[in-house]
C-alpha positions in Angstrom: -48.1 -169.3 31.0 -44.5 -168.5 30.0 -43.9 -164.6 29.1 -41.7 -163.7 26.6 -39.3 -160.6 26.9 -37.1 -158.4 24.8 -34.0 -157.8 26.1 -32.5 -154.9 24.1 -29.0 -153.3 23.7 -28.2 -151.5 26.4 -26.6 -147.7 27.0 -22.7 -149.1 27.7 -22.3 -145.7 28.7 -20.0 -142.6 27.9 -21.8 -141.6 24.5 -21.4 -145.0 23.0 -24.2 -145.2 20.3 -23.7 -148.5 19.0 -21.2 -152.3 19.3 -20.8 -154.7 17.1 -21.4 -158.4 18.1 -18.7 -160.7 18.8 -19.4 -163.6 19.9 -22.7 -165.0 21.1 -22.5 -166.7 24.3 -26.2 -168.4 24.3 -28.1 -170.0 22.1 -31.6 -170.6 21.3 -33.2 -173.3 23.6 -30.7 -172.2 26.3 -31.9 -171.6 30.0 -30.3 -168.5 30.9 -30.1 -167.1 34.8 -30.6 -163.3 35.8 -27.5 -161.6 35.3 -25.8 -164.0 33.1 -23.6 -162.6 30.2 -25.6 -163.6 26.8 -23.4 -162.0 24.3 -19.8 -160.6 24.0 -19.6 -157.1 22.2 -17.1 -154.6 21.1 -17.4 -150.8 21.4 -15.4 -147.9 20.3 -14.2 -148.4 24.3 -13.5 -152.0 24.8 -14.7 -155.4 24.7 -17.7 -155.9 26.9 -19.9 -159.0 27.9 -23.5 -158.0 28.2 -25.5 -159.6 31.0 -29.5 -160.4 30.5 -31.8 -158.8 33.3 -34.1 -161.6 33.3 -34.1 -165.5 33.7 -36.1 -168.5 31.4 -35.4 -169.1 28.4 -33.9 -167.9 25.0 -36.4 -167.7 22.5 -34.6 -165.7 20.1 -31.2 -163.9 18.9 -31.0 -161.1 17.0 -27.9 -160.1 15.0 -25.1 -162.5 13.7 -21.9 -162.1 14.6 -19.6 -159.7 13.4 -23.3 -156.7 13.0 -23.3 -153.7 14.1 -26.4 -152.5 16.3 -27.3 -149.3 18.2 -28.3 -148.8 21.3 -32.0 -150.1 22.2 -32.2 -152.6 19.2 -33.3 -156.1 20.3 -30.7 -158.6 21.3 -32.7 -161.3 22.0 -35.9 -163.0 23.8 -36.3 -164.6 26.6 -39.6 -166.8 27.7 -40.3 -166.4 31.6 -42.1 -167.3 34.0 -42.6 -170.9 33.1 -40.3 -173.8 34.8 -37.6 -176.1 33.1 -36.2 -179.6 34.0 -32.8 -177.4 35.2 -34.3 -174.5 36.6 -33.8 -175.3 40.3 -36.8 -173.0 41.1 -34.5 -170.3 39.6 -36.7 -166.9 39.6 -37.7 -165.4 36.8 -37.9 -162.8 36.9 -35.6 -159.6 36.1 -33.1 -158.4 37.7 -33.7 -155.2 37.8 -30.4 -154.2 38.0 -28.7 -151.6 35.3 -25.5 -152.2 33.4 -23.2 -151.3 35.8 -19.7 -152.7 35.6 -21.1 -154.7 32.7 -22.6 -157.7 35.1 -23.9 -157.3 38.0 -23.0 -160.4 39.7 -20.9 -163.6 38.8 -22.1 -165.3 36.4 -23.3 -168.7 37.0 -22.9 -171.8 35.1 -24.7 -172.0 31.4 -28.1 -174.5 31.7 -28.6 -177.0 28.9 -31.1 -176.6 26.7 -34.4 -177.3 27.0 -35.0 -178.8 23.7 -31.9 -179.8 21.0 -31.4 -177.1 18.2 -31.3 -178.7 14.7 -27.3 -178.0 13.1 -28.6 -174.9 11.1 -31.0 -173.6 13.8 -29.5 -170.9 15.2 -31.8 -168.0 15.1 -31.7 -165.2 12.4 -28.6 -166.1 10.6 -26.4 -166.8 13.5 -23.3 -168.6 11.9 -22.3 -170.4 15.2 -24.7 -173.6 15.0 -24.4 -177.6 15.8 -22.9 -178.9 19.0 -19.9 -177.4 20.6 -17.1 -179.8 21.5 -14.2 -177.2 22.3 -12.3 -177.3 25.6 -15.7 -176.0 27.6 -17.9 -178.7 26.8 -18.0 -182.6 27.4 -17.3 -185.0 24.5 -22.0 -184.8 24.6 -21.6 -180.9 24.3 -22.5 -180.1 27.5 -20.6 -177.9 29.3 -17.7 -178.9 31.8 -18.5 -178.9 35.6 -17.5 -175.3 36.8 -17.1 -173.8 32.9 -19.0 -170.6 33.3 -19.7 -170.7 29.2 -19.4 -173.5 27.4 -17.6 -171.8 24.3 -15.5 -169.3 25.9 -11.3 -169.8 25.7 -9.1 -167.3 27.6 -7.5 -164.9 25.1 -3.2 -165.0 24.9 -1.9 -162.4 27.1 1.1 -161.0 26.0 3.6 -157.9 27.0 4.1 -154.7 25.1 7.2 -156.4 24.0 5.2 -158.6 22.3 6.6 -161.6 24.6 3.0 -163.4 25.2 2.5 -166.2 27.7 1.9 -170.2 26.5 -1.6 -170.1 25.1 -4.7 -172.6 26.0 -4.6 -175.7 24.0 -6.3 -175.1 21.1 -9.4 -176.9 19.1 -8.1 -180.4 17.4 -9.0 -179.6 13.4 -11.4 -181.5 12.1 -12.8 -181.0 8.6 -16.1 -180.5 9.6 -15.8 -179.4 13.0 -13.9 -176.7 15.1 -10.7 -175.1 14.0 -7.8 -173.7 16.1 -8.8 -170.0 16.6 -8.7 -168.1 20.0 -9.1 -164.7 19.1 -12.8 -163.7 17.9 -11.1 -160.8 15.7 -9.2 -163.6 13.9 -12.2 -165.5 13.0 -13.9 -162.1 12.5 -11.2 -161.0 9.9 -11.4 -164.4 8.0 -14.8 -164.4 7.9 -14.8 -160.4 6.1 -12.4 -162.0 3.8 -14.3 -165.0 2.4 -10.8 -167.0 3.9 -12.1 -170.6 4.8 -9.7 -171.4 8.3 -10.1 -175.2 8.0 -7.3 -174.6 4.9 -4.7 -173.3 7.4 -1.8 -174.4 9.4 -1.4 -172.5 12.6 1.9 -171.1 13.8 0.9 -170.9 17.0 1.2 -173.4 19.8 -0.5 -176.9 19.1 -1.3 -175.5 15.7 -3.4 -172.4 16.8 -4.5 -170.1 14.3 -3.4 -166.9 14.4 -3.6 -163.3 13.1 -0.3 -163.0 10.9 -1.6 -166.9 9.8 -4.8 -165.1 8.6 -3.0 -161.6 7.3 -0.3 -164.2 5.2 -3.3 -166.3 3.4 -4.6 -163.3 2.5 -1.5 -161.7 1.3 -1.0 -164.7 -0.7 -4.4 -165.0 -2.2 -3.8 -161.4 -3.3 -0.4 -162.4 -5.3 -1.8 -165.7 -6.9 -4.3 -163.2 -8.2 -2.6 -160.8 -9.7 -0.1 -163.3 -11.1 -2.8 -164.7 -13.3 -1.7 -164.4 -16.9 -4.5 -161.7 -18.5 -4.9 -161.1 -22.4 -3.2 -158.5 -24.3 -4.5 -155.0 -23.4 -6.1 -153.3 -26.4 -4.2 -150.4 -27.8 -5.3 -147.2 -26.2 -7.9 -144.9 -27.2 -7.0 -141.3 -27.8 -6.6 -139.6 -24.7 -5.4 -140.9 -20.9 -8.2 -143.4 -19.8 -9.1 -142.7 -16.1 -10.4 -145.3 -13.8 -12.6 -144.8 -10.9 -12.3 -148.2 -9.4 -10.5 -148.2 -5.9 -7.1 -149.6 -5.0 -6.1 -153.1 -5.0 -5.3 -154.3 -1.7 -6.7 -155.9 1.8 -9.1 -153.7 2.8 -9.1 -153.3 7.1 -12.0 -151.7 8.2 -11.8 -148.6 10.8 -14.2 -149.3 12.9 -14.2 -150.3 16.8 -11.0 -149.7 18.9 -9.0 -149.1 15.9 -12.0 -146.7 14.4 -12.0 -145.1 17.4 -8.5 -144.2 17.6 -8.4 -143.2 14.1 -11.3 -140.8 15.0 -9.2 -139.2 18.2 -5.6 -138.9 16.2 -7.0 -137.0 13.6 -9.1 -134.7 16.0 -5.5 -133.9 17.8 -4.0 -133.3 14.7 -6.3 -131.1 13.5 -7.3 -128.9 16.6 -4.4 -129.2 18.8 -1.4 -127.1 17.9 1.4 -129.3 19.0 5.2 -129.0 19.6 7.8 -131.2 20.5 11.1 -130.8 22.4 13.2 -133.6 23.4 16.5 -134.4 25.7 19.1 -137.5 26.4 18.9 -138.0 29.5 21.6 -140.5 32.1 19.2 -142.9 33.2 22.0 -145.0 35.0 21.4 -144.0 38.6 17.7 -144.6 37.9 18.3 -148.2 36.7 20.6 -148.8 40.1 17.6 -147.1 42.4 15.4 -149.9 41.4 17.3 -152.5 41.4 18.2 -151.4 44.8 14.0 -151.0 45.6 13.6 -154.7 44.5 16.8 -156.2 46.4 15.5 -155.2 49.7 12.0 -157.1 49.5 8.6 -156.7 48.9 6.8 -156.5 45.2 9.0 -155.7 42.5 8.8 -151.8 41.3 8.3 -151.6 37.6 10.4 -149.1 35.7 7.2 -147.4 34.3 5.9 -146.9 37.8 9.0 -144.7 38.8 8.6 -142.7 35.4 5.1 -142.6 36.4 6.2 -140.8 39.7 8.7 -138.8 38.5 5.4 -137.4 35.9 3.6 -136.4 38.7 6.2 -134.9 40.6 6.8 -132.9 37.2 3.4 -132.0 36.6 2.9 -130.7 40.6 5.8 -128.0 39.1 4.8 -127.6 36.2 0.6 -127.5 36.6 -0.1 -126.0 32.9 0.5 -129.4 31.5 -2.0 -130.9 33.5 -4.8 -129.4 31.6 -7.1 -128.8 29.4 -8.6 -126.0 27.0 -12.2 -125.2 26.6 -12.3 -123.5 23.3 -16.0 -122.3 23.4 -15.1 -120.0 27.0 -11.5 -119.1 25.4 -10.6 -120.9 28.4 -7.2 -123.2 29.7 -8.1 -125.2 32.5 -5.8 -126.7 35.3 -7.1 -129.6 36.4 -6.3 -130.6 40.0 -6.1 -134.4 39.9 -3.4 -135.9 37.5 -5.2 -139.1 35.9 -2.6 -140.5 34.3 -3.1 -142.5 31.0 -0.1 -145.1 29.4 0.2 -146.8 26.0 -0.6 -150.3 25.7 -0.5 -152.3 22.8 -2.5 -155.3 22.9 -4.3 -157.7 19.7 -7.1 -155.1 19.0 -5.0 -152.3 18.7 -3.3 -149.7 20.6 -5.4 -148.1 23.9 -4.6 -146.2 26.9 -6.2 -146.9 30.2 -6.2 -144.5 33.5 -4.6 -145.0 36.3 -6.6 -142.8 38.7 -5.5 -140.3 41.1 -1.8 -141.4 39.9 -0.5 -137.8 41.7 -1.3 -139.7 45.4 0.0 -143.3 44.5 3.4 -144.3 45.7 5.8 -146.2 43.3 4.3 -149.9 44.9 1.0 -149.0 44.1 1.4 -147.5 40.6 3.2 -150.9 39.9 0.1 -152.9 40.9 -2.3 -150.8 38.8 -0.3 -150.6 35.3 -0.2 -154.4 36.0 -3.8 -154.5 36.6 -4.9 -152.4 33.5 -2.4 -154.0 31.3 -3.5 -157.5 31.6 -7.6 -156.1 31.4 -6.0 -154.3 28.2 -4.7 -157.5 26.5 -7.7 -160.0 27.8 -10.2 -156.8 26.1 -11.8 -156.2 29.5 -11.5 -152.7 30.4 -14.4 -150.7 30.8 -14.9 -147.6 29.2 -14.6 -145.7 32.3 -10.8 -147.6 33.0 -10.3 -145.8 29.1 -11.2 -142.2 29.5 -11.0 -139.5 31.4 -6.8 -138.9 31.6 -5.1 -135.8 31.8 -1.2 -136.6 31.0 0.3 -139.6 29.1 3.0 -141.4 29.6 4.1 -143.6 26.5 7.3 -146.0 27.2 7.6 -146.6 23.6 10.9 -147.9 24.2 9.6 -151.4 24.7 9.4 -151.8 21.1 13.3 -150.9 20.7 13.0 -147.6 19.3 14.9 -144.7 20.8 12.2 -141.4 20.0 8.9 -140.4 18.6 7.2 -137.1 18.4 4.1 -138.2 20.2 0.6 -137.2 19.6 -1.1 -135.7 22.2 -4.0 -137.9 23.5 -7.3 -135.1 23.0 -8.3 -133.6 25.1 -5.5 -133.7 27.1 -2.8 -130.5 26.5 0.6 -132.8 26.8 2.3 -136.6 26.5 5.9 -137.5 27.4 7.4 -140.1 25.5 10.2 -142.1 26.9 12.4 -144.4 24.3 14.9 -147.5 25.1 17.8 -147.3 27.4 20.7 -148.9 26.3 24.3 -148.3 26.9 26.2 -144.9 25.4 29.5 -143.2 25.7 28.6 -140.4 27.6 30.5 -137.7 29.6 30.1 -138.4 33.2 32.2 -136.4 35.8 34.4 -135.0 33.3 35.2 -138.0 31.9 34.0 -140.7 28.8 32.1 -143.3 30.3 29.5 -145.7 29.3 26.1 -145.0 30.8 22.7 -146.0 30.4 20.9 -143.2 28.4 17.2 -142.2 27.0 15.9 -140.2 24.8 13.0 -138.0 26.5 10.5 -136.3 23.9 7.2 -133.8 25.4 5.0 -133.3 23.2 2.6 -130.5 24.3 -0.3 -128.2 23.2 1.2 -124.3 22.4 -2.2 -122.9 23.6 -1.4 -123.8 27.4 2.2 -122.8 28.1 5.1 -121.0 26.1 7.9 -123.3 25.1 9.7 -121.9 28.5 7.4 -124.0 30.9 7.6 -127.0 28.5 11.0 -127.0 28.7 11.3 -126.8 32.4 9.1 -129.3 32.7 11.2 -132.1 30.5 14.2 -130.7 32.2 13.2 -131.5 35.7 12.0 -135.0 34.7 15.8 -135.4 33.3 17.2 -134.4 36.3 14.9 -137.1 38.6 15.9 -139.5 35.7 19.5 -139.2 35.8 19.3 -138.4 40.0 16.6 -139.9 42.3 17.1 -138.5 44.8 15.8 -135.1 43.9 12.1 -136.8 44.3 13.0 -136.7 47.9 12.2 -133.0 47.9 8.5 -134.1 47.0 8.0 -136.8 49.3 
């Protein structure tokens, strides 16, 4: 006698309350394994794939795509305890296992179903319904041989440059069938928007769908509405007439990643009191150092890495800055360990994951981690713990072409140095006009920690390992 289980919303952990469905990765009828990643979610933190502690068979889904729920509301059911065609003897039962690392082990291949689902029959308003022929599944639906999920497509990956690499083929269009979207945020933001995608030409490779596709349809829909001919206003009653109705306009909501850092800039804003000094600095002996690092072999050293270093080198000088203050105990506190956060912009917004213990790390190995968190950034994979927990910042904002910014400091942290583009300058060098390589330098710190003295010797000693490398040798 099958048993059937709720399997409800887990705590995702650091004081997350509540995630908003993405993308359903199962379906009624499906045979699911212990373990196996049932639904794809997005927090305040990052994008997460939920795995199900037990093994049988969904029974039920609750929630369409694109709702929010809080923690401990039913995701879905799951009949156990009774065998299938394709279950190999697979045990039923749970796992046991927490959500740790969100998934506890690989996940194995998606079953078929056990019985066909009619077109319209997925559970409690799902809108994903019918049989899925997209590049994970066979011309029958079923899924390809080694396809963990039948309807999963790797996201585009670009830089901060916003350079991106060639993108999966995408979905042929047919009229009734699958359209050319990747990104579930792009379906997700048609979908708010009553925007059918089957009326649009991507711009993307293949004809891939993409957001600026979606954000220009919209835009457009707006003017063809307003550019409607209306009838004559009538002539004014005595006195201004005041409406209450809100603005025209595309309305974005604030909520997830973007909610979240909405939430956290206006926090800084409004409890830290900031200031900001700033300094060209001669980055032309630092552009040669690593171009001499990556001539002699090995992996390449990234430029951020060797800011990075020269951060930590600053902040074992200059400790105040690596700190935090604890209004309730009237309190600064110097924190021992320099996590080091770094702006990344990716599809879903702007984040800033840790590198951890960044103060021990040689140039090499902060290389391989920025390179590691920046590619979990843009595929929406970090966990929340790779997203909090920084003291310092570091924001090469230059990668956009811009040459400063007065940075906001990243609460709770007490300081963020923001580094713009290096480009060629006349510049006195030895006595005499040259042209050098030169950035712009900006700290932004929190008054309540140090006096504008320590903030300025701080930014002064990271221009002097800027425009000569050599005095990190003292440190090493």
């Amino acid at each position: 006698m099958a048993q059937v289980l709720e399997f409800k919303l887990p705590d995702l952990g650091e004081g997350l309350t509540e995630a908003e469905i993405v993308r359903w990765l199962v379906e009624v009828g499906d045979v699911v394994a212990i373990d196996q990643p049932v639904v794809e979610v997005e927090t305040a933190k990052a994008m997460v794939e939920v795995p199900c502690p037990y093994g049988g068979v969904v029974t039920a889904r609750f929630g369409e795509e694109g709702t929010e729920l809080p923690v401990g509301a039913p995701l879905l059911t799951v009949a156990v305890g009774a065998p299938s065609p394709d279950a190999s003897g697979e045990d039923s039962e749970g796992s046991g296992n927490v959500l740790v690392g969100y998934g506890t082990s690989e996940a194995p291949a998606r079953r078929r179903r056990v019985r066909p689902a009619a077109p319209n029959a997925g559970t409690n308003g799902s809108p994903s319904g019918g049989t899925h022929t997209g590049p994970g599944a066979a011309p029958n639906g079923a899924p390809r041989a080694g396809a963990p999920h039948a309807e999963r497509v790797a996201r585009p990956v670009g830089t901060a440059a916003g350079h991106g690499t060639e993108a999966p083929p995408a979905e042929p269009v047919h009229q009734d069938g699958p359209v050319p979207v990747i990104s579930p945020l792009v379906r997700r933001l048609a979908r708010e928007n009553g925007l059918d995608l089957r009326e649009l030409h991507g711009s993307g490779p293949d004809g891939l769908i993409l957001r600026a596709d979606v954000e220009y349809a919209l835009r457009a829909a707006e003017t063809r509405r307003t550019a409607q001919p209306t009838a004559p206003a009538p002539a004014p009653a005595q006195g201004p007439i005041r409406s209450s109705a809100p603005a025209a306009g595309i309305r974005v909501p604030l909520k997830g990643v973007r909610g979240a850092v909405a939430d956290k800039l206006s926090r800084s804003r409004r409890e830290i009191p900031d200031a900001t000094c700033w300094v060209d600095a001669d980055a032309t002996e630092l552009m040669r150092a690593r171009t001499a690092m990556n001539a002699a072999g090995g992996p390449k050293i990234s430029l951020l890495a060797l800011l990075a270093r020269i951060c930590t080198a600053a902040l074992a000088r200059f400790p105040e800055l690596n700190s935090t203050v604890d209004m309730e105990a009237r309190e600064v506190v110097q924190l021992e360990q320099v996590h080091l956060g770094f702006a990344a912009q990716t599809e879903r917004g702007l984040v800033v994951p840790v590198v951890r213990d960044a103060h021990a790390r040689d140039a090499e190995s902060l290389t391989a981690e920025f390179a590691r968190l920046t590619e979990a950034a843009r595929a929406g994979t970090l966990t929340p713990a790779e997203l909090t927990g920084g003291t310092f910042t570091l924001n090469n904002y230059g990668v956009f072409g811009v040459d400063g910014s007065t940075p906001i400091i990243n609460h709770p942290e007490a300081a963020m140095l923001g580094v713009g583009r290096i480009i060629p300058k006349p510049w006195v060098h030895e006595g005499e006009l040259a042209v050098r390589q030169v950035v712009e330098l900006a700290l932004t710190f929190d008054h309540r920690v140090c006096d504008g003295g320590t903030a300025g010797g701080f930014l002064r000693h990271v221009a002097d390992c800027v425009e000569n490398p050599a005095v990190l040798l003292r440190t090493l």
